[in-house]
C-alpha positions in Angstrom: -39.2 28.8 54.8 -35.6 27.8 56.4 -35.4 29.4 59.9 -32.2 31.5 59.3 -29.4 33.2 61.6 -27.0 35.1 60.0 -24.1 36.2 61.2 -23.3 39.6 59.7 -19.6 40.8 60.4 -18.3 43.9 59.2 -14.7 45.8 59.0 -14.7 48.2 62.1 -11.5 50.2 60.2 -14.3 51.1 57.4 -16.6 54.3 57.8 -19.8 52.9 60.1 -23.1 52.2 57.4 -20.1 51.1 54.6 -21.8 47.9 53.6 -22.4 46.1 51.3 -26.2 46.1 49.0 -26.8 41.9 50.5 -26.1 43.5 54.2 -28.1 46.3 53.7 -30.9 44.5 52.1 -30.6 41.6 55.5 -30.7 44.3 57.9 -33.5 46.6 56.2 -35.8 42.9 56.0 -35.2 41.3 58.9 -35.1 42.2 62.7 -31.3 42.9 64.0 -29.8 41.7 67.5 -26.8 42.8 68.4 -24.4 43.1 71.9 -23.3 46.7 72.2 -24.4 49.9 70.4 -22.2 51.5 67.9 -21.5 53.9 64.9 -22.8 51.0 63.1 -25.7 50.4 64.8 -27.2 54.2 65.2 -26.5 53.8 61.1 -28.6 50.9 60.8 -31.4 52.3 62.7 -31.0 55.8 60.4 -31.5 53.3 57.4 -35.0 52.4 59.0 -33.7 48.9 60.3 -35.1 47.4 63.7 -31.8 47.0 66.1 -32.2 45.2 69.2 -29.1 45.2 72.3 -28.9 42.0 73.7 -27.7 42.2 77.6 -25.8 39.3 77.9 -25.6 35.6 76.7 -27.3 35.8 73.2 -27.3 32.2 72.2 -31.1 31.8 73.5 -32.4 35.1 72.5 -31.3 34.6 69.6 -33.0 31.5 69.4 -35.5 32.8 70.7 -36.0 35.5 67.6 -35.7 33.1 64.8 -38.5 31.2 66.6 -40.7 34.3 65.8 -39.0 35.6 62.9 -37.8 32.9 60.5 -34.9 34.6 59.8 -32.8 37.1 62.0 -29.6 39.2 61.6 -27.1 39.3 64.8 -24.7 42.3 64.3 -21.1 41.4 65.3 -18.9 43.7 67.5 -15.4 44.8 66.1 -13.2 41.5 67.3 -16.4 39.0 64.9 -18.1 37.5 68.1 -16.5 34.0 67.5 -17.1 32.9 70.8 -20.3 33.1 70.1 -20.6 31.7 66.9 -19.0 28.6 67.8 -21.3 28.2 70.8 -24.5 28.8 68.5 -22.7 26.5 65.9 -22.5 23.5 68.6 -26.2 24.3 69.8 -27.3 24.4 66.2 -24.9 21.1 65.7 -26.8 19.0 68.2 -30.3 20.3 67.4 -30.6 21.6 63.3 -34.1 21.7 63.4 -33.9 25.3 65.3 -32.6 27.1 62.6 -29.6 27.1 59.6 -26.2 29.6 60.5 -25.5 31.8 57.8 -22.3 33.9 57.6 -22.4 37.1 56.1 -19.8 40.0 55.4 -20.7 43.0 55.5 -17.6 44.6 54.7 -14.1 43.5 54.7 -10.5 45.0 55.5 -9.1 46.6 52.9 -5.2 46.2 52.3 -3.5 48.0 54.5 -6.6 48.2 57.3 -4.0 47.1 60.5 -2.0 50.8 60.1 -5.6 52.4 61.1 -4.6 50.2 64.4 -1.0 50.9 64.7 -2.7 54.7 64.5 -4.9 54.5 67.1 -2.9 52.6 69.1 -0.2 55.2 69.2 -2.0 57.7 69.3 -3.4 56.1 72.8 0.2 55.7 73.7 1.1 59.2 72.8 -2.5 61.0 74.7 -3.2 61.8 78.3 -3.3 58.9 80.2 -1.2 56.7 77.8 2.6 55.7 78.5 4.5 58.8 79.8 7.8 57.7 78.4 6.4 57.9 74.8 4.7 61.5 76.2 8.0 62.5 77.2 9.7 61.8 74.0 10.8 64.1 71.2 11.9 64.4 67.5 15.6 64.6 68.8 15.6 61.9 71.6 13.7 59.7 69.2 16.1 60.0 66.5 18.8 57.1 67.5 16.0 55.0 67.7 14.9 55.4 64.3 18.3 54.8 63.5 18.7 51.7 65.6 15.8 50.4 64.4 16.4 50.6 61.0 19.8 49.0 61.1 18.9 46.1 62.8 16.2 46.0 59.7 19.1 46.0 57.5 20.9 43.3 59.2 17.7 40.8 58.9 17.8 41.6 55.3 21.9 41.0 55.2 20.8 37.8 57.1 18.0 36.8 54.4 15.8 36.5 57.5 12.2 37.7 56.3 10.2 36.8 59.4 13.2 38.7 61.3 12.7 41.8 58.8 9.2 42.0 59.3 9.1 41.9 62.8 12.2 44.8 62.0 9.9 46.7 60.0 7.1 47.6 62.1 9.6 48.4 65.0 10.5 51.2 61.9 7.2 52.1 61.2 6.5 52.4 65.2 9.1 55.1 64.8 7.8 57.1 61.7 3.8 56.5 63.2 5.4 58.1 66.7 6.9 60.8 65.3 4.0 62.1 63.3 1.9 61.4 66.6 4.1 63.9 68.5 4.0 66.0 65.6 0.4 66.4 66.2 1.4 68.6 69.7 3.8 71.7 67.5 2.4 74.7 67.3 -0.2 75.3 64.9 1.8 76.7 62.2 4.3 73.5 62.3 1.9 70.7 63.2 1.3 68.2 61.0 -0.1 64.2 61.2 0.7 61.1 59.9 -2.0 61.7 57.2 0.2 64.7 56.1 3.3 61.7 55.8 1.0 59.6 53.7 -0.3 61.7 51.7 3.2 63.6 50.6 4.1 60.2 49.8 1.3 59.2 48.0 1.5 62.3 45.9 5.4 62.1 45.2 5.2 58.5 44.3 2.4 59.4 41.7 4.5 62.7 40.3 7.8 60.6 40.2 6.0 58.0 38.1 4.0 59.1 34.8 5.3 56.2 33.1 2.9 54.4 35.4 0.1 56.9 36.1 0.4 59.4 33.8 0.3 57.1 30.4 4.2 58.2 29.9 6.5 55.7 27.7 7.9 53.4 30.3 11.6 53.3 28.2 14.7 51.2 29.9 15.1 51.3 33.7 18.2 53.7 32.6 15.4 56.2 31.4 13.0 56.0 34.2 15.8 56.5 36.9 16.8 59.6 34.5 13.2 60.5 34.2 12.8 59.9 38.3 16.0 62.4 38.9 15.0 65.0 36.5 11.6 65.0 38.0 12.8 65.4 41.7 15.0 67.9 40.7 12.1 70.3 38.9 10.5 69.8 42.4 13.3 70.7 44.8 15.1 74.4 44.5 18.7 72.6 45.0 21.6 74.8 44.3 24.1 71.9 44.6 24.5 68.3 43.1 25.6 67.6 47.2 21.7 68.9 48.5 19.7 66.1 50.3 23.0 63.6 50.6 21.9 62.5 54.0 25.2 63.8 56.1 24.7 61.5 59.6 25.2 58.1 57.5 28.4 56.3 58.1 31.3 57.6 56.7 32.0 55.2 53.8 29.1 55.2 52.9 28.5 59.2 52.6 31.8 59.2 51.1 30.5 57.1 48.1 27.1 59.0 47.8 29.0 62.2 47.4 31.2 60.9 44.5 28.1 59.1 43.1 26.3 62.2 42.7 29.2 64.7 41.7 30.3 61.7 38.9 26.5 61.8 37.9 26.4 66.2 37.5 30.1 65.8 35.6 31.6 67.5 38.6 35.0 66.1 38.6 36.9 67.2 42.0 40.1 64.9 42.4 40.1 63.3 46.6 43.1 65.3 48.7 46.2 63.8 48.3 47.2 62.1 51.8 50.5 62.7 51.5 49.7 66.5 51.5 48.1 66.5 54.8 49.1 68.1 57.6 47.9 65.7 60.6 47.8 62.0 60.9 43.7 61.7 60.8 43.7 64.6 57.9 46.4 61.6 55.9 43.9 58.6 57.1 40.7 60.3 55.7 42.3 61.3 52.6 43.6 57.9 51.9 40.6 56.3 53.1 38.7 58.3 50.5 41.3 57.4 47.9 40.4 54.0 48.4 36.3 55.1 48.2 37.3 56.1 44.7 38.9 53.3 43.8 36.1 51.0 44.8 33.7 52.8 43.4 35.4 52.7 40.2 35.6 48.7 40.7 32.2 48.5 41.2 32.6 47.6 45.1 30.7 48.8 47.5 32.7 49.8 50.2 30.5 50.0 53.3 29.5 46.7 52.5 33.1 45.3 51.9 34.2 46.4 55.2 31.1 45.3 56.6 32.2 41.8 55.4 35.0 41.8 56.1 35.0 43.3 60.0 31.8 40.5 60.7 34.2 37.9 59.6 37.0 39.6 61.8 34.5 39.3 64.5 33.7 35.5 63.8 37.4 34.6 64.0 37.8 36.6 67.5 34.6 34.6 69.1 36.0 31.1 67.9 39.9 32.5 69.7 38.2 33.5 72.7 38.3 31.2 75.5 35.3 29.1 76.5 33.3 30.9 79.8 34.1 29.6 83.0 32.0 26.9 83.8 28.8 28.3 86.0 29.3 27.4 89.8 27.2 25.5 91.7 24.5 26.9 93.6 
């Protein structure tokens, strides 16, 4: 019989003993060396499995084993032990009569596995002992950051720069992961975790969707947005078309959300005429929401025609500016 290492690595973001029947069966037939005990280990041993800590180098006793074995199982820690794979793959290189290296998973990352980190590591962040300018934070003098963050998210997506947006989009989800951190410290009656975020999301996504979980007649994209609206409407007790229009986005923008929704409900409220206005700014918002309502009914976005058109403003003042005087010597 083939003398036999095998390396078995395993997902340390999955429940300790989660493996799969070939690990178990490896583990339960063959004597186990590994270099730190774990969950994983004290749920090996509870399966009846020999597990043996190695103190140190393990290259030799591991060499050492399969000498008296034939075929033994070294357990790797949470980061995969690749340094020492590659060293018992260069020993096992120059002499391949000691024994054959077998790698084995165990278990494997599901999608999504890395947010278990960005959990824990927050929640270090966020504990005693962690980084006291997170500790100090709070809902409210987090909140421009979430803003801030999420526009500079925007502009990598104005920009078509994906690797920009993703770097963007964890900066966002460092925000939302934070806050449901600190949300962890309320009182008990308001606490809540970032479980509690997931799993509202989870739920709504599945309730706004039948057409996809509950067997439902898909229909046009028309129908399902109808469908989606009618739906979040049962769920919410709103007593205006206007509830839930977020009121801190820009102005142009909440200006077309409101007449989006009150055109949707049939609610047909004419803008203020500006030349009924009694101040200056009272006559500039009025006609600046005339002009909302004329965009909209062109099919223009405004926010994003201004936004056009102020970057290109901005463009034309760099290239008029004059050059930067020349750095001096030093």
């Amino acid at each position: 019989m083939t003398a036999r290492i095998v390396l078995l690595v395993t997902s340390p973001r999955l429940p300790a003993g989660l493996l799969t029947a070939a690990a178990w069966d490896v583990v339960r037939q063959h004597p186990v060396l590994t270099g730190a005990d774990s969950e994983l280990t004290t749920a090996v041993r509870q399966a009846g499995a020999e597990v043996t800590v190695v103190d140190g180098p393990a290259t030799q006793p591991l060499l050492d084993a399969v000498a008296t074995h034939g075929t033994v199982v070294w357990l790797a820690g949470p980061a995969g032990d690749e340094a020492l794979a590659r060293e018992l793959g260069l020993r096992l290189a120059r002499q391949p009569g000691l024994a054959e290296m077998e790698l084995m998973y165990g278990s494997w990352d599901p999608p999504g596995a890395r947010l278990l980190d960005a959990v824990a590591v927050l929640d270090r962040l966020a504990s005693p002992g962690g980084d006291p300018w997170k500790r100090a934070q709070t809902h409210r003098s987090l909140a421009g950051y979430l803003l801030e963050e999420s526009y500079e998210a925007y502009d990598a997506i104005s920009a078509d720069d994906t690797d920009a947006l993703r770097e963007e989009l964890g900066d966002v989800l460092l925000q939302v992961v934070l806050h449901a951190r600190l949300a962890e410290e309320l009182p008990e009656d308001e606490r809540w975790t970032i479980d509690d975020v997931a799993g509202g999301l989870v739920d709504k996504m599945i309730r706004r969707n039948p057409h996809v979980f509950a067997g439902a007649e898909a229909g046009t994209l028309e129908e399902i947005t109808e469908n989606w609206e009618r739906i979040k409407r049962a769920e919410k007790a709103r007593h205006s078309v206007l509830d839930g229009v977020a009121l801190s986005q820009p102005a142009l923008a909440l200006a077309t959300q409101i007449l989006d929704r009150a055109a949707r409900r049939g609610v047909d409220v004419p803008p203020p005429p500006a030349d009924t206005q009694a101040d200056p700014e009272a006559r500039l918002g009025a006609d600046l929401l005339a002009r909302v309502a004329a965009a909209r009914e062109a099919g223009i976005d405004p926010e994003a025609a201004l936004r056009r058109t102020i970057l290109a403003h901005a463009e034309a003042i760099r290239q008029a500016e004059p050059p930067p005087p020349p750095a001096s010597p030093r």
